[in-house]
C-alpha angles and dihedrals in degrees: 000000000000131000109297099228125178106246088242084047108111104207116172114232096231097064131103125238134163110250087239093052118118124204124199129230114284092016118136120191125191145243103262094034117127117182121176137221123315095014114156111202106182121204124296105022121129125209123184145150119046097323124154118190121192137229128308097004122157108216105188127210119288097026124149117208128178101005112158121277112276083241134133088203088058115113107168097278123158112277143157148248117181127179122179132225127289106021139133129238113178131190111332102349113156138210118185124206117239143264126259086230103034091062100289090254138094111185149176128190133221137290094028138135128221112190130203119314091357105162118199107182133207125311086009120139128208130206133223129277083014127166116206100185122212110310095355091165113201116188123216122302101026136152133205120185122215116293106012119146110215108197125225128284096015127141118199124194128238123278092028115145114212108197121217123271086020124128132200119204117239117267094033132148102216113195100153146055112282108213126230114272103014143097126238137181135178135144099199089026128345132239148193121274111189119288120311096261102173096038086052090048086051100060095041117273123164117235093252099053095057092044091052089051087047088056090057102043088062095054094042102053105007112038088079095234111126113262097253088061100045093046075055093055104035079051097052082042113039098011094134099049109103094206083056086049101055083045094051092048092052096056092043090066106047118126097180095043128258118287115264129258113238132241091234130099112271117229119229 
């Protein structure tokens, strides 16, 4: 059993493509492409570059994978685009390539969905069980933990960190980390409402847990101390809880500071 191409399909010899992988009409691949079992590529999409997709993708029509960085640094170097196994790219969604001095990779994990005209730039990463809504724009050097959930129509700068279990409300101007486990809107620039409650019940947290993160989240960005001071006391206070640990650690690594609490009442 061999590739199963579209005769209009242009698919270069050298590339490497699972003997159960279909390609759609229109569609041209490129030299250095690899692309693994059960893999669905619909019409008109273009991947290029060194670009390896993993097994049991759907790669729907109009995507663009692999394209050179939107980078004026950028020079032709070797560099990566690597996209797990079992995600969804829907209509015009595109991945760049890196950058030689950003990492060399660009990656996304698996179990994810990408929907229309999501656009993940150079030297970004990512997560597992993932949900990129219509539009959602990440600039370069970004970073998405599992199971966040990006809006539509929200841009994010570079450099942003988005935590797991996070998600950002659509239309909104994200400047700042995101930490794990909240929400967060804002049309100008967006801010934290509160923790992501739903989502968390979603994926299985106890009750506990989320009011123990809730808990945190009040003394961390609305009990007016400065941040320093209230890290210091979460830490006295919920230090053993994993959930506060993976919090803590967050907030430890930011380089573009942590996303503010708003003013307004927060819904239980």
């Amino acid at each position: 059993m061999s590739p199963q191409a579209h005769p209009t399909a242009i698919v270069h010899p050298k590339a490497q493509l699972a003997d159960d992988v279909t390609v759609g009409p229109y569609t041209v691949i490129g030299e250095h492409v690899r692309v693994g079992p059960g893999t669905r590529i619909d019409s008109h999409v273009v991947i290029e570059g060194w670009t390896e997709v993993g097994e049991r993708c759907q790669i729907h029509s109009f995507v663009s994978l692999g394209a050179p960085p939107q980078h004026l640094k950028y020079n032709g170097e070797e560099t990566h685009v690597r996209i797990g196994s079992h995600n969804v790219l829907r209509e015009y969604v595109t991945v760049n390539r890196a950058t030689a001095f950003g990492g060399g990779v660009t990656s996304v994990g698996d179990h994810n969905v990408l929907m229309a005209y999501v656009h993940i730039a150079h030297d970004c990463h990512v997560g597992n069980h993932v949900i990129l809504a219509n539009a959602a724009t990440l600039a370069g050097h970004i970073t998405i933990g599992d199971h966040a959930i990006v809006g539509g129509l929200v841009g994010i700068h570079q450099f942003v960190r988005v935590g797991a279990y996070s998600m950002i409300g659509g239309c909104s101007a994200v400047g700042q980390d995101i930490p794990p486990f909240m929400r967060a809107a804002g049309g100008y620039r967006a801010r934290l409402f509160g923790v992501n409650t739903i989502g968390l019940k979603r994926q299985g947290f106890s009750d506990d847990r989320i009011r123990r993160l809730k808990q945190v989240y009040m003394t961390l960005f609305r009990s007016g101390l400065r941040l320093a001071e209230a890290v210091k006391k979460v830490r006295n206070e919920f230090g053993t809880s994993e959930d506060v640990q993976v919090l803590l650690n967050f907030l430890d690594g930011t380089k573009r500071g942590i996303c503010k609490g708003s003013d307004d009442r927060e819904e239980e």
